[in-house]
C-alpha positions, 0 to 999 in steps of 0.5 A: 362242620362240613359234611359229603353226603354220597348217593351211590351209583355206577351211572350216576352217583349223586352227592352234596356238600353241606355245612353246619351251621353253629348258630341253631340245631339243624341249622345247615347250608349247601356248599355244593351238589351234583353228580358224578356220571360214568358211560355205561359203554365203559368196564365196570372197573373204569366207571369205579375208578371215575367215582373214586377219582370223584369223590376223592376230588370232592374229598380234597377241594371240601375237606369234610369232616364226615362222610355220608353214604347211603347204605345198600338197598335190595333190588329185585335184580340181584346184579343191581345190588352187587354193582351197587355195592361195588360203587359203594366200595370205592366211595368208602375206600376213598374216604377211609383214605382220607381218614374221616369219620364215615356213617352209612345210613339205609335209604329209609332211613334218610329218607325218614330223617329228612321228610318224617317217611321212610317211604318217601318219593324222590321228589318228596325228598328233593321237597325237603331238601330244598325247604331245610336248606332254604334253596330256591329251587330243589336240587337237580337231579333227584340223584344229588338231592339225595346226596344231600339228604344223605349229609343232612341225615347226618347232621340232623342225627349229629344234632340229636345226639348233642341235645341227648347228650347236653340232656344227661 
């Protein structure tokens, strides 16, 4: 199973590529991380059209069957949020057109699902995903760690509920 996991953002939208691997629970390689970066001198509207185009790119060269987007946080500044949102829009619009399953999960709680804290810093989850995945190094920058971390957030969860299941 592949899984893309998407931080969403209109500067920079962090994502990874992860696959899983069928031999243990949990087990998991990366495919591919990065970022997708808009310029703050473009409209609003062009830097959404460079993250759907984005995605819609990885959607096509990776041919996951799930998608992970980390759901909307509550900035103090109310236009964070709203924008935020919009970048999220385009992300789930790109996958709902490219039928497959999406999940949303809350930065906390890939955070908890990855590191055991739902606080964690950044580098405490690019920590994680580079000891899970094996990586020599953790992924640059922190914003496509934690793309990662939300496709493994996925898996780990997908994982879980196997074990429930296979329990009953």
């Amino acid at each position: 199973m592949i899984i893309l996991g998407i931080d969403p953002g209109t500067a920079v939208t962090g994502y990874g590529v992860v696959r899983a691997r069928a031999a243990r629970v949990g087990g998991a390689e990366l495919i591919e991380c990065g970022v997708i970066r808009t310029r703050a001198s473009e409209p609003l509207a062009a830097r959404l059209a460079d993250i759907y185009e984005g995605v819609r790119d990885l959607l096509a060269r990776h041919q996951p069957e799930a998608l992970a987007v980390e759901d909307v946080f509550y900035a103090r500044n109310v236009r964070t949020t709203v924008v935020l949102g919009h970048a999220r829009g385009v992300v789930l619009l790109a996958g709902q057109q490219a039928d497959i399953r999406i999940y949303e999960y809350p930065p906390a709680d890939i955070k908890k699902t990855v590191t055991g804290n739902g606080a964690a810093t950044k580098e405490q989850v690019q920590f994680m995903v580079m000891k899970l995945l094996r990586l020599r190094s953790a992924p640059e920058p922190a914003d496509a760690a934690d793309g990662v971390a939300a496709a493994l957030a996925c898996l780990l969860r997908a994982d879980v509920t196997r074990l429930i299941e296979a329990a009953r």
